[in-house]
N, C-alpha and C positions, 0 to 999 in steps of 0.2 A: 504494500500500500504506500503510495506519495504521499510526504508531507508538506503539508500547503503553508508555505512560511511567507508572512507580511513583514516589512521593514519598515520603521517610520523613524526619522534621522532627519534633520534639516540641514544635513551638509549631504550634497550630492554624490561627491567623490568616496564619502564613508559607505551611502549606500548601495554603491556600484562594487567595492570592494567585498563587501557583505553578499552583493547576487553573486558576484562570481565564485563565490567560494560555497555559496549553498546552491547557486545551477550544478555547478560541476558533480554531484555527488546525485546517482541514481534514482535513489529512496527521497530526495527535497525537490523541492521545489518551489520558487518566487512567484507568489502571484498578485504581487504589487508592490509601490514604494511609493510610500507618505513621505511629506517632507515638513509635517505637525502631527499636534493629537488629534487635532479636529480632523484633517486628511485622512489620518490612521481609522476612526472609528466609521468616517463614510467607506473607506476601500473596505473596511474588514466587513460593514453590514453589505456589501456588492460581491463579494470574493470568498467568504467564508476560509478565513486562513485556520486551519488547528497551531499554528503557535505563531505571537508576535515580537518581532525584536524591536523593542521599543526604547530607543533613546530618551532618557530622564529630563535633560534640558531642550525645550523644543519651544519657541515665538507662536505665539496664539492660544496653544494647550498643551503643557507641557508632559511628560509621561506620566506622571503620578495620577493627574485629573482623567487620562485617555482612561489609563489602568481602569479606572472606577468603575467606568460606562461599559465595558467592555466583557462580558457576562461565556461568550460562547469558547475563544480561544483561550491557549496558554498565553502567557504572558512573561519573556525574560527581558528583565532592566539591562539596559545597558548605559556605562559608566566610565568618563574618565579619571574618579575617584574612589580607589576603594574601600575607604568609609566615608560614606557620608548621605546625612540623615535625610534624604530626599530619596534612599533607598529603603530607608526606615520605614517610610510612608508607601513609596511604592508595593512591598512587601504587606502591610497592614489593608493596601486597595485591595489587593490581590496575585500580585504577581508570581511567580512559581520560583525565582530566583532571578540573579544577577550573574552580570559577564563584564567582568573592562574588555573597552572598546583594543586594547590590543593583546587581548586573547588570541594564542594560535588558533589557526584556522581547524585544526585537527577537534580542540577541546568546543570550537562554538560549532560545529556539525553534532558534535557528542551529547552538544549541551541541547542541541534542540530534538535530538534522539530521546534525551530524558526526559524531558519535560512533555511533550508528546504523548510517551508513553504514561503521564498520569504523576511520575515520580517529581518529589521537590530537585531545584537544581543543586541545594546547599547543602552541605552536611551541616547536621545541627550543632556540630562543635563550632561549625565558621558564624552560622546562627549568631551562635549566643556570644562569639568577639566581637559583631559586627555591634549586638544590639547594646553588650558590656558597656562600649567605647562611646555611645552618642546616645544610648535611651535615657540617661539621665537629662539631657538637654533638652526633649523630646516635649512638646507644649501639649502634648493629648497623652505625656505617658502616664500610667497609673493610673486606668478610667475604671468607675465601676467596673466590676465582675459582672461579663452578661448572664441574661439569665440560663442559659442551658448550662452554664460552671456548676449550678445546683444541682444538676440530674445526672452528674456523675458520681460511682463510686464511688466509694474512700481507694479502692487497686487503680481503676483511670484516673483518678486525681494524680496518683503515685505514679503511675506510668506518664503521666503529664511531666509532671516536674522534671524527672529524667530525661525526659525527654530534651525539656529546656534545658537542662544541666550540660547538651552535648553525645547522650548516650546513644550509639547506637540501639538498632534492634536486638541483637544478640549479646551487649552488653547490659541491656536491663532483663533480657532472660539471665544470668547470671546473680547479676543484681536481687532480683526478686525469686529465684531458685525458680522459674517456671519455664516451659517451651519455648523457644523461639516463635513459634505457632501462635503460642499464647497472647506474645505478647502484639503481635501483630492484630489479631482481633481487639485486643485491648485498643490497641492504637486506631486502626477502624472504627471502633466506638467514639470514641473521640469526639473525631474528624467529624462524624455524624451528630453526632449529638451538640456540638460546637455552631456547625453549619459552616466549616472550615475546610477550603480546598485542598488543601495539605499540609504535611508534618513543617514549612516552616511559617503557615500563617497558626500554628499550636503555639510554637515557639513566641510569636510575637503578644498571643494572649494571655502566653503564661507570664510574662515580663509585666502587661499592660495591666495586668491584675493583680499583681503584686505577687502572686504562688513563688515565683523566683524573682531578685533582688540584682539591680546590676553589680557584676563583680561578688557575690555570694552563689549561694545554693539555697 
């Protein structure tokens, strides 16, 4: 199956470098290039991309605002900075992960394999440096607890926090003496019960709610 990949960049030349490296590869495919968010969200409702590489600073609507609207694709940020808290946001809209803009060509084909495929871009140890480093600055950080945080568990609370902590899957099976199996349903529940597209918008609520603390556990 092709994957249907949108580019929205408002440098031309970045976005050309971008097709040519996701034409070239069998399984991608380009099937447009924004040059704002506003552009980004008309191509993508015309075009139906399953993943968008959307550049964070953009004239008109910049990535974090497209992110919001944007309901059907993936979503990876892209970044000439790699912390900084307009990813913070972007991640909190929706986004599935981040890529600096000069990531080899090999790891952004990879990146948009993963995300495609459903999976977060970040491992959540990168996660919780990213969020350590700039969620205290962060003007919406520590909002209430939504209400689905209630209808978990005391073990998904637990497998939360871990989660935020950086732990793989296979390290909070150990963690918590239960199956790797396990804990992936656990983490499934989550996600569902949350109404969260993946393990690192978990990560961002776990921080937003206080469950983990920047820089503690």
């Amino acid at each position: 199956m092709t994957i249907r990949v949108l580019i929205a960049d408002d440098q031309a030349l970045v976005r050309t470098g971008f097709r040519m490296i996701v034409d070239a590869e069998d399984d991608l495919q380009v099937v447009g290039e924004a040059a704002d968010g506003a552009e980004a969200l008309d191509l993508a409702a015309r075009t139906d991309p399953d993943v968008v590489l959307m550049d964070i600073r953009m004239p008109r609507m910049d990535g974090v605002a497209a992110t919001k609207q944007l309901s059907g694709p993936k979503v990876i940020i892209l970044t000439t900075f790699n912390l900084d808290e307009y990813v913070i946001e972007a991640l909190r809209a929706g986004a599935s992960g981040f890529l600096l803009k000069d990531t080899p060509p090999e790891d952004l084909v990879d990146a948009i394999r993963v995300v495609a495929a459903g999976d977060a871009l970040l491992a959540p140890s990168v996660t919780r440096q990213l969020l350590d480093r700039v969620a205290g600055s962060l003007p919406q950080a520590y909002l209430a607890p939504p209400a689905g945080l209630g209808q978990l568990t005391d073990r998904e609370l637990e497998v939360l926090r871990l989660m935020a902590r950086g732990l793989s899957n296979a390290e909070i099976a150990t963690e918590l003496y239960v199956s790797e199996t396990t804990v992936k349903t656990h983490v499934g529940r989550v996600l569902m019960k949350l109404d969260l597209r993946d393990r690192v918008q978990a990560v961002v609520l776990a921080y937003e709610s206080g469950l983990v603390q920047p820089g503690g556990q």
